[in-house]
C-alpha positions in Angstrom: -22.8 -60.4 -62.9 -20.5 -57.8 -60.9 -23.3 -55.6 -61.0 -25.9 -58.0 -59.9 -23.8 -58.8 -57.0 -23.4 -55.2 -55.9 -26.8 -54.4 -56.1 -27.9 -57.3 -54.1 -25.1 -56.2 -51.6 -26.2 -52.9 -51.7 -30.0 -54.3 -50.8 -28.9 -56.6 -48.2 -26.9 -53.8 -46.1 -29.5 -51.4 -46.5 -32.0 -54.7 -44.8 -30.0 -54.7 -42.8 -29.8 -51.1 -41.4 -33.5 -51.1 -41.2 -33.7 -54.2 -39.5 -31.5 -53.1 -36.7 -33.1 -49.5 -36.7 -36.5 -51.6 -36.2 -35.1 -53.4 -33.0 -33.6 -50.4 -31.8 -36.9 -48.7 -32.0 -38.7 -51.5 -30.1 -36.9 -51.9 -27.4 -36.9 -48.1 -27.2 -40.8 -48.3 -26.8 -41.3 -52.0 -25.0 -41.7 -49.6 -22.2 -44.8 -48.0 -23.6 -47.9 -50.4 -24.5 -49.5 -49.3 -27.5 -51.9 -50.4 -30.7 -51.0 -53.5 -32.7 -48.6 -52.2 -36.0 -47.8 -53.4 -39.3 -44.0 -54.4 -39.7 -44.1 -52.3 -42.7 -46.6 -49.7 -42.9 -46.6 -49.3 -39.0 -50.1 -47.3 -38.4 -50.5 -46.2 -42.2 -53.0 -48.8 -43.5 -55.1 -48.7 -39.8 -55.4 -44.7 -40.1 -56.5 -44.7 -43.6 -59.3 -47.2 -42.8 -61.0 -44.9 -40.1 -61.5 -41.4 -39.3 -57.9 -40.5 -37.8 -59.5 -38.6 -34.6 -61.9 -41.4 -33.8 -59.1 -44.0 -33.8 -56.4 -42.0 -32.3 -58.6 -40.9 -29.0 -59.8 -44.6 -28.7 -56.2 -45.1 -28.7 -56.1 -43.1 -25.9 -58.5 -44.4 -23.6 -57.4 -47.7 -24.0 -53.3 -46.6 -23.2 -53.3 -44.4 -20.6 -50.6 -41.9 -20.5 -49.2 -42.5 -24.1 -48.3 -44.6 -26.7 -45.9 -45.0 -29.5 -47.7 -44.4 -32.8 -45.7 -45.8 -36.4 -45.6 -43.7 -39.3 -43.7 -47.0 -40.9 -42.1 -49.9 -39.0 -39.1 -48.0 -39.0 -39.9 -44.5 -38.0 -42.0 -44.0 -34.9 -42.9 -41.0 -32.1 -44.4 -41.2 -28.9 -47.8 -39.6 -29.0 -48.6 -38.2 -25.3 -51.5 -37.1 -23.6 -51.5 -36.9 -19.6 -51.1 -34.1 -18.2 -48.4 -35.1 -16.1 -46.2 -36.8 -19.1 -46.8 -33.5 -21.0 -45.4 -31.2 -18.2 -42.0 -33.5 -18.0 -41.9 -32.6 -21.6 -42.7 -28.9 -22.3 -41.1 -28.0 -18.9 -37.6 -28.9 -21.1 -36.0 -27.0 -23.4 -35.8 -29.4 -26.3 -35.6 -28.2 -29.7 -39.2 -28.6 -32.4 -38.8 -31.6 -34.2 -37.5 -30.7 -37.7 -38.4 -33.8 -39.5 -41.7 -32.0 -38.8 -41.8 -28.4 -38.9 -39.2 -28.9 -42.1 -42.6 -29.6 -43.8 -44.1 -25.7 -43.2 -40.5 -24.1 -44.4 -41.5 -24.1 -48.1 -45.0 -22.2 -47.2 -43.8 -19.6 -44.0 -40.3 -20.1 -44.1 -38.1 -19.8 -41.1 -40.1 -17.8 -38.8 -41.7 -17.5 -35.3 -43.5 -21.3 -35.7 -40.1 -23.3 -37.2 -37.4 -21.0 -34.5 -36.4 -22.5 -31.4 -36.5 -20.3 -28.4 -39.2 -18.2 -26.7 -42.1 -16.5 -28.8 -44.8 -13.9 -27.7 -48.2 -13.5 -29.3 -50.5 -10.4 -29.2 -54.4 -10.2 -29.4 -55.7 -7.8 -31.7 -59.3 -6.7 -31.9 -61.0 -4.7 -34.9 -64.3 -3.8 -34.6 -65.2 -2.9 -38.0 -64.0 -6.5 -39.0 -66.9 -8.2 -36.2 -69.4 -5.6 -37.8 -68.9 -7.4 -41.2 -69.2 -10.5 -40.4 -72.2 -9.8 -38.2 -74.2 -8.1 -40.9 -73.2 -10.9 -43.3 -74.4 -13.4 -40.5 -77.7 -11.8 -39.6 -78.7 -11.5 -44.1 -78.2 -15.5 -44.1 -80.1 -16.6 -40.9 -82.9 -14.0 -42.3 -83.1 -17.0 -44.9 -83.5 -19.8 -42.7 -80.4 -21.5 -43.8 -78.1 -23.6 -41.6 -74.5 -21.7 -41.5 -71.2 -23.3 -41.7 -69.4 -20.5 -39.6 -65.9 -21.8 -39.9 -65.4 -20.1 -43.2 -67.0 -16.7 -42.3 -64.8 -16.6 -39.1 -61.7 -17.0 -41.1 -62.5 -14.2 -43.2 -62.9 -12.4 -40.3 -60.4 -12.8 -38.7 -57.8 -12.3 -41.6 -59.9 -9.3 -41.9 -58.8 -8.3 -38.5 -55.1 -9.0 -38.7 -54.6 -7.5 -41.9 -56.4 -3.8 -40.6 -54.5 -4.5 -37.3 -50.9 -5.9 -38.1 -50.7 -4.7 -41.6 -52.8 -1.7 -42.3 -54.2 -3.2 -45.0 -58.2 -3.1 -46.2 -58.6 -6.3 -47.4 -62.2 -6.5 -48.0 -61.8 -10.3 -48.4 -65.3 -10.5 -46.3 -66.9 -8.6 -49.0 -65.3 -9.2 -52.0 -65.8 -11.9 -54.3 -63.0 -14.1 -54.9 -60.8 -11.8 -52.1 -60.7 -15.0 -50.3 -58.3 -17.0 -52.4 -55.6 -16.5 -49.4 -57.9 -18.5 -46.7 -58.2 -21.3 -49.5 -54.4 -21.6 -49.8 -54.1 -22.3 -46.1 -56.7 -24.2 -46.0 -54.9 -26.2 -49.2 -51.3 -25.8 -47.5 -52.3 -27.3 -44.2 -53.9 -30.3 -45.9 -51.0 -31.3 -48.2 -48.9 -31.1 -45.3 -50.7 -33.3 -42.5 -51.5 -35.7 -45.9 -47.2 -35.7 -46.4 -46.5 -36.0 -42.7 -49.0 -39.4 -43.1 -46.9 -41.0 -45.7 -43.6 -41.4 -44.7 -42.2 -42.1 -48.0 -43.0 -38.3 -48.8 -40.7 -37.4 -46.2 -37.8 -37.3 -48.6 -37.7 -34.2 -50.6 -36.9 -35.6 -53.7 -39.5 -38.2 -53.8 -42.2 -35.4 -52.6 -41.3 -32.5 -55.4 -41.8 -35.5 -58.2 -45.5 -35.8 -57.1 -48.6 -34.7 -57.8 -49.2 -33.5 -54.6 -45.3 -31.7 -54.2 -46.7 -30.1 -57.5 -49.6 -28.7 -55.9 -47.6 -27.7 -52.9 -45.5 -26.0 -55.1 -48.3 -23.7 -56.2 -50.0 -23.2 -53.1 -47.0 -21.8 -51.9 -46.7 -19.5 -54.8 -49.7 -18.1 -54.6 -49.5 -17.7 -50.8 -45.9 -15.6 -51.3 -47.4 -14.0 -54.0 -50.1 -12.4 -51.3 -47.4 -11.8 -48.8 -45.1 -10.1 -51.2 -47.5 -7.3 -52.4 -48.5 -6.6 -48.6 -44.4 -6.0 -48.0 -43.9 -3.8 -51.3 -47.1 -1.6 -50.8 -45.1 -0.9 -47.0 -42.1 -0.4 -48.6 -43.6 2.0 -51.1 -45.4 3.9 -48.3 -42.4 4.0 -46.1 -40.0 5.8 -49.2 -42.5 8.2 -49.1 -42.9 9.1 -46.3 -39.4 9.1 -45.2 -38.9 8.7 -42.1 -40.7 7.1 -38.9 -41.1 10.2 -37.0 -43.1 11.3 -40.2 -45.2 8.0 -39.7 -46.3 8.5 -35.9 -47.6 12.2 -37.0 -50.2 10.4 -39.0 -50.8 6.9 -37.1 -49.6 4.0 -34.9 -46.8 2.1 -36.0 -48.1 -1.7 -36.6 -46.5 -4.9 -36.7 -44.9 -4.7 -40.4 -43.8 -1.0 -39.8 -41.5 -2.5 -37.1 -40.5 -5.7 -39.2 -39.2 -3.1 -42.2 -37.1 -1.0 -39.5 -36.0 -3.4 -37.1 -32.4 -4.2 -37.2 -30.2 -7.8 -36.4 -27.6 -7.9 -34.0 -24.9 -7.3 -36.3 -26.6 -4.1 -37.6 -28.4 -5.3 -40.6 -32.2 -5.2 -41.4 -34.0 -8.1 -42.4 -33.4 -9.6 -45.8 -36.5 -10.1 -48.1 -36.7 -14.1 -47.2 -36.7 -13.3 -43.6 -39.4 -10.7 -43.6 -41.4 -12.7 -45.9 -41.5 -15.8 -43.4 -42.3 -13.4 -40.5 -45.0 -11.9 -42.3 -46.6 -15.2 -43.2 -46.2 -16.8 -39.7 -47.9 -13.8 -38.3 -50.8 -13.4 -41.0 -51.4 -17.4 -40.9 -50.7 -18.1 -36.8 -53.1 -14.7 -36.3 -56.0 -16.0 -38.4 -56.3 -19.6 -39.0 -55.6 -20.5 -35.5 -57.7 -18.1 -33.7 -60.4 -18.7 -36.5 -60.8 -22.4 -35.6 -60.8 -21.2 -32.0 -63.6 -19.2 -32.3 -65.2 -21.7 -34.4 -65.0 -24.4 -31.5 -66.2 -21.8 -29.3 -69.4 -21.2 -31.2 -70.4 -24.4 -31.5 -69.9 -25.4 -27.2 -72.3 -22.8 -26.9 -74.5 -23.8 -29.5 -74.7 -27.0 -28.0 -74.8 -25.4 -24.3 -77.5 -22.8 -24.5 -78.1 -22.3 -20.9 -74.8 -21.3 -20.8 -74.6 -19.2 -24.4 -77.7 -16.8 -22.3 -75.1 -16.7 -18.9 -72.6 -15.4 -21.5 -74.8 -12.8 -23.1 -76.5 -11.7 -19.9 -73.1 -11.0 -18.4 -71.7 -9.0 -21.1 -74.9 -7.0 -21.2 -74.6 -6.2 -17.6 -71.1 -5.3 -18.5 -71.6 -3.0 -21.4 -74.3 -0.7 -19.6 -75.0 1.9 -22.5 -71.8 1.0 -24.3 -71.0 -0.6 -27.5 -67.7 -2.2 -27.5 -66.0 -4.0 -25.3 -62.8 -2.3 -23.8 -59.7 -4.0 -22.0 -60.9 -3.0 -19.2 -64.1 -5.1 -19.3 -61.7 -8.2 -20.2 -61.5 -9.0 -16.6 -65.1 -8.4 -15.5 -66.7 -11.4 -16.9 -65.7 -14.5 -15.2 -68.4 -16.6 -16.7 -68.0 -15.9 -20.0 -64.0 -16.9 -19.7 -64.9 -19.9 -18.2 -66.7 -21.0 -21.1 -63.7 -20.1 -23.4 -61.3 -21.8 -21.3 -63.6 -25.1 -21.9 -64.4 -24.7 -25.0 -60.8 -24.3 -25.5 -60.1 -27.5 -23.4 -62.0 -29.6 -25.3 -61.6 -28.2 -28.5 -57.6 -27.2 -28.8 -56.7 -25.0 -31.7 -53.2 -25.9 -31.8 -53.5 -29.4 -29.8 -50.1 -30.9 -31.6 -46.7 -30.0 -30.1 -43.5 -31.9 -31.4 -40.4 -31.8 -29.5 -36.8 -33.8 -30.5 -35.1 -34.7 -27.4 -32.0 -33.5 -27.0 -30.9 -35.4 -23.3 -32.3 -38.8 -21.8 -36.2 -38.0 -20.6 -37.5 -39.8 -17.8 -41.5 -39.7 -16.7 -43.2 -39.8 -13.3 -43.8 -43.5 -13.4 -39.7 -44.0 -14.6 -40.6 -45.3 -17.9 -38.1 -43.4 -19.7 -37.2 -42.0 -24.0 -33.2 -41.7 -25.2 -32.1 -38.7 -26.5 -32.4 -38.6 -30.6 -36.2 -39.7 -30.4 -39.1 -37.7 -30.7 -41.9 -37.1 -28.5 -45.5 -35.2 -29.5 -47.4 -33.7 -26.9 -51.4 -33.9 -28.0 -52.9 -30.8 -25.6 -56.0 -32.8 -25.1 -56.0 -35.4 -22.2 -57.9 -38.3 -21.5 -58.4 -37.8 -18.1 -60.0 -34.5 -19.0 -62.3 -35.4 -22.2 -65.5 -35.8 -20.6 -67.3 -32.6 -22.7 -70.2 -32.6 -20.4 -68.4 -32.6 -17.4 -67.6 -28.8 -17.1 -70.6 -27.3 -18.2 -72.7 -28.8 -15.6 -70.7 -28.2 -12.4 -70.6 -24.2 -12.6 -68.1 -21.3 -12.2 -66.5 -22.1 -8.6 -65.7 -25.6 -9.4 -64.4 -25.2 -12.9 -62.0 -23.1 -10.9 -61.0 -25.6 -8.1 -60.6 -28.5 -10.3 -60.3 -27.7 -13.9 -57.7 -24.8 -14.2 -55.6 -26.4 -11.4 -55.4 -29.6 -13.6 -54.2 -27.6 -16.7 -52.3 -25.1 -14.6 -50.2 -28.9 -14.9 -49.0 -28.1 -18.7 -47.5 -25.2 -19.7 -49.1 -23.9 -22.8 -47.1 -23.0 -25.6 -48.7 -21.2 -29.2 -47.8 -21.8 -32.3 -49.0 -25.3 -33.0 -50.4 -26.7 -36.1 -53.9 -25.8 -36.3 -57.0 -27.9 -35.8 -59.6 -29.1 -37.8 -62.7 -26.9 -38.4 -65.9 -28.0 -36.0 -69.1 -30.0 -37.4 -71.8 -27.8 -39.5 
């Protein structure tokens, strides 16, 4: 009996606390209209009936501004998408929301993406990587095939970033079965969108007990087991070698050489953990993102031919007798960085930016958020989603209206990545 009675006191305070967590909620968001939710499973049940993307940008059109989307009817964010919402936001310093970017520790660790604070990115560029890939490209159209080039481009571009950050030969366009790395990200970023869906494997416990913690788990594994030979081959080399000033005789120093030898404030060099998570934020930030960049970008101009021949007749004119393209040539083709800028409007690669508000935010219109709650910034706005609209009207407007309307947001990297675009 005593037992009975405690657990059904136990059940009734815990009722309770969600009930008044519920209204809190609500009257946190009355200010912000938004799509009918279940008291319960909030959006759960409506986004597993339809394709997420479809529902969420109808969503959009039909709330302008933004609108508070329920992971359960007791845990809610407020999903934003005008540009001038988003530059209230981002134009803060708020800390990345942890109850998200928690999610990637297990995977990257505490690196550039899960740090608060300013980051920097490079842009790397190896030739002999695009040389692959184009000679792998022009064997399969010879056959007449349709080409899914989402998957080649990844290769490609891990490729790239392991000759050109790591000093690695990967060969993982070439070499069958090399590519088991891509398919761990690929598995990784799955399990954790599919975890950040179901709030219930939000708690750690409950998540590690599960089929899908298991495979998590694993994925992980294997990806630390790919990051951890790239570190000890370095280390190896570096032993050998001795000193730096022995390295520079032979070649550049890249991006893991300075990893090994940099030093904290207090003197020390980075611990294994910590040059592990650096080394997988950088190998999976400088592929997978760019990849689905590029992807997007081939298929606007698949769909735009008129302007895919502007693009190539431009960077003919530029190249002359040349082969490669140099930095110098970066700025001499206007019309082909138009078209990347819209492909990349339309098509975000990182379009999903969490933020947990640390003061009281108030918008342009004076609806207004506490501090505590947590607001995510979709880098795709309605009032810019017409894909046809930029392509027709040409370089000098694009310019005039366009980049002045995004010049609105400031841009930050490091986001989760998109989805791969249509075969």
């Amino acid at each position: 009996m005593g037992i009975g009675l405690g657990s059904d006191w136990l059940l009734g305070d815990l009722g309770g606390q969600l009930y008044w967590h519920r209204q809190r909620l609500l009257r946190i968001f009355q200010s912000f209209p938004g799509p009918p939710s279940h008291w319960f499973y909030g959006h759960h049940l409506e986004l597993q009936k339809k394709e997420e993307l479809k529902l969420m940008v109808s969503w959009a059109w039909k709330f302008p501004c933004a609108f508070p989307q329920w992971f359960t009817g007791f845990m809610a964010t407020l999903q934003i998408y005008d540009p001038d919402y988003m530059k209230v936001v981002l134009g803060r310093s708020d800390p990345k929301s942890n109850l998200i970017y928690r999610f990637f520790i297990p995977w990257i660790g505490i690196g550039l993406l899960i740090l608060n604070g300013p980051t920097c990115w490079g842009t790397m560029y190896a030739e002999s990587c695009l040389l692959l890939l184009q000679n792998k490209w022009e064997k399969l159209i010879s056959q007449g095939s349709s080409l899914e080039v989402f998957d080649h481009v990844s290769l490609m571009t891990l490729d790239t970033i392991m000759k050109c950050a790591f000093s690695q030969e990967s060969n993982c366009q070439t070499e069958r079965n090399a590519d088991y790395y891509i398919q761990t990200v690929w598995e990784q970023s799955a399990l954790i969108f599919a975890r950040l869906r179901f709030a219930l494997y939000h708690n750690d416990f409950i998540y590690w007990l599960t089929p899908q913690g298991y495979r998590a788990r694993q994925s992980a594994r294997r990806a630390h087991e790919h990051t951890d030979k790239v570190i000890r081959k370095r280390k190896e080399y570096l032993q050998q070698e001795g000193t730096l000033e022995a390295v520079l005789k032979k070649r550049h120093l890249d991006f893991l050489d300075i990893l090994l030898c940099a030093r904290k404030e207090n003197g020390d060099s980075l611990s294994d953990e910590e040059l592990r998570a650096e080394v997988d934020t950088f190998m999976f930030g400088g592929h997978d993102t760019v990849a689905s960049g590029i992807s997007w970008l081939f298929y606007s101009l698949a769909m735009n031919p008129e302007h895919q021949e502007k693009c190539r007749e431009e960077i003919r004119s530029i190249l002359g007798d040349g082969k490669s393209i140099t930095w110098e040539h970066l700025s001499q083709m206007p019309y082909t960085t138009m078209c990347i800028k819209e492909s990349f409007r339309l098509y975000p690669p990182a379009p999903n930016i969490f933020r947990e508000l640390s003061k009281p935010l108030t918008f342009p219109d004076g609806c207004s958020l506490p501090a505590g709650n947590m607001a995510h910034t979709l880098v795709h706005s309605t009032s810019l989603w017409d894909p046809q609209c930029v392509w027709k009207i040409g370089l000098d407007n694009f310019e005039k209206t366009v980049v002045k309307t995004l010049q609105k947001v400031s841009h930050r990297t490091f986001q989760a990545p998109q989805s791969r675009p249509p075969t």
